[in-house]
N, C-alpha and C positions, 0 to 999 in steps of 0.2 A: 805457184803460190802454195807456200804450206796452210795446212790446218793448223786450229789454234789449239793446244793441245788443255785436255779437259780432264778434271778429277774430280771421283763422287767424295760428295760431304760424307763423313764417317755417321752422323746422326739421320741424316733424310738421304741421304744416295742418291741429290740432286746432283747433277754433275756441274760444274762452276770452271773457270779460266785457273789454271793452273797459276797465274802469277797472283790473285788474290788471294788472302789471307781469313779470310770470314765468308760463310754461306750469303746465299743472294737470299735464299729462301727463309732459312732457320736460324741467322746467324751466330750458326755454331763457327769453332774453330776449324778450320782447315790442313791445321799442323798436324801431321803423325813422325814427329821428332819424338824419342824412349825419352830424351830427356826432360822432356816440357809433361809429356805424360807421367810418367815418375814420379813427379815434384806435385804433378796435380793431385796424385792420387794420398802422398802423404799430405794433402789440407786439409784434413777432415774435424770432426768434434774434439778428438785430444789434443790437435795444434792450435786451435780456437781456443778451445780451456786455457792453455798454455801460457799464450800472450795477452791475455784477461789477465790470468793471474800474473804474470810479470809486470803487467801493465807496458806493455808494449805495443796496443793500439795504433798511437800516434805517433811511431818509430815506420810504421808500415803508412801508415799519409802522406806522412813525408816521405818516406821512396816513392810512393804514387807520385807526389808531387814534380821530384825529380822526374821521374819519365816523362812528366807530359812536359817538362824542360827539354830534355833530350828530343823528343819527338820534332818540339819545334828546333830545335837546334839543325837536326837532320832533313827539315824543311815541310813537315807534315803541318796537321793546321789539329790538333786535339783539344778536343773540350770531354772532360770526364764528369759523370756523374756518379755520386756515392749518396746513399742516403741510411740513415741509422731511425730506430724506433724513438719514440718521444717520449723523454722521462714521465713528462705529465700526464699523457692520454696515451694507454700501451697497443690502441686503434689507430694511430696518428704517426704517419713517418716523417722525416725531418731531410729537407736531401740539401746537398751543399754541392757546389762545382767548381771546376778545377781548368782554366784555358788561360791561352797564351793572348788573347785580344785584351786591347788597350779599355782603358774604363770610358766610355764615353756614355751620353744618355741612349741612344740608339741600343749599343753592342748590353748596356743593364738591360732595356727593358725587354730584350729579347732573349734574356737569357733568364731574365727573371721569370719570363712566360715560362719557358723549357724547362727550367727549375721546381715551378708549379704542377707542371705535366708528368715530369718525373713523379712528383713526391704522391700525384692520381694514379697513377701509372703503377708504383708501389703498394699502395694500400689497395687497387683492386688485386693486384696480382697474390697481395696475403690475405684479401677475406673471400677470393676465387669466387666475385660478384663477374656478371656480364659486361660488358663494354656497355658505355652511357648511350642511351636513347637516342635517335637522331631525332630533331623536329622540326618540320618546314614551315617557311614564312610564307605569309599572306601574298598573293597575286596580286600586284598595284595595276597591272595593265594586261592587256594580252601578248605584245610582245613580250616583258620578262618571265623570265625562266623561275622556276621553284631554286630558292636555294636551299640548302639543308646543310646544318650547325653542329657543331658538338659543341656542348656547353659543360665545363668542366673545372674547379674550384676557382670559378669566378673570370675563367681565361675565354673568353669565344673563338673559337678557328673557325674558317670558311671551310667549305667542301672543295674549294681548288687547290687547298693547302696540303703540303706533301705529304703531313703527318695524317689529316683525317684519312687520306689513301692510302697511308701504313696500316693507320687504328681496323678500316672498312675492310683490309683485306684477311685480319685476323677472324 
């Protein structure tokens, strides 16, 4: 039986399964293609300016948009998230999302959670505040267990939740 064969992240030099495309750890990129490098390295302030001033913003949404078409076309399942600062409150991000799932009540209000999470997730990440408090509920019995909450623009996740075990690992 062969080994699976393993390559280190270029950013943490965790080593990962060569067929994936993103860190397990830092999820950085995995690609050392010159050409994706290249292309990353001319994105900087002058290309930003660029398409500002062009107004070409929402020429590049809509290619995002296309991809996450394409993605699902090629049978993957993508949901993207983008968020921009808020004209009114320059403390206040705005995040909007982008997936191939049908509208139903279920699939909104789960994604309107995630959308919420994002837009926390944003604002602490630009005012480099700590991750929010955990706090635990009261003991009703001696069998039950402590749960413990993150409570976050009004969203409550359990601590069984796969995200609180992302957020706790940071």
């Amino acid at each position: 039986m062969t080994r699976p064969k393993l390559r280190p992240c270029p950013a943490c030099q965790t080593l990962n399964k060569a067929s994936i495309k993103t860190c397990t750890v830092c999820y950085g990129t995995l690609s050392t293609k010159t050409k994706i490098i290249k292309k990353a390295a001319t994105l900087d302030s002058k290309w930003r300016q660029g398409v500002v001033r062009n107004r070409n913003v929402n020429r590049i949404i809509d290619s995002a948009r296309i991809a996450v078409l394409k993605l699902e076309v090629l049978g993957f399942k993508p949901i993207l998230f983008y968020g921009h600062r808020d004209k009114k409150s320059p403390n206040k991000w705005v995040a909007d999302v982008m997936t191939h799932f049908a509208a139903s009540s279920v699939t909104k209000a789960i994604l309107d959670k995630m959308r919420r999470v994002y837009e926390v997730l944003l604002t602490q990440a630009s005012t480099n505040m700590p991750p929010p408090q955990t706090s635990s509920l009261k003991k009703e019995g001696p069998q039950k267990k402590k749960r413990k909450q993150w409570v976050a623009a009004n969203v409550t996740f359990r601590r069984s939740s796969s995200l609180t075990r992302y957020l706790e690992e940071e």
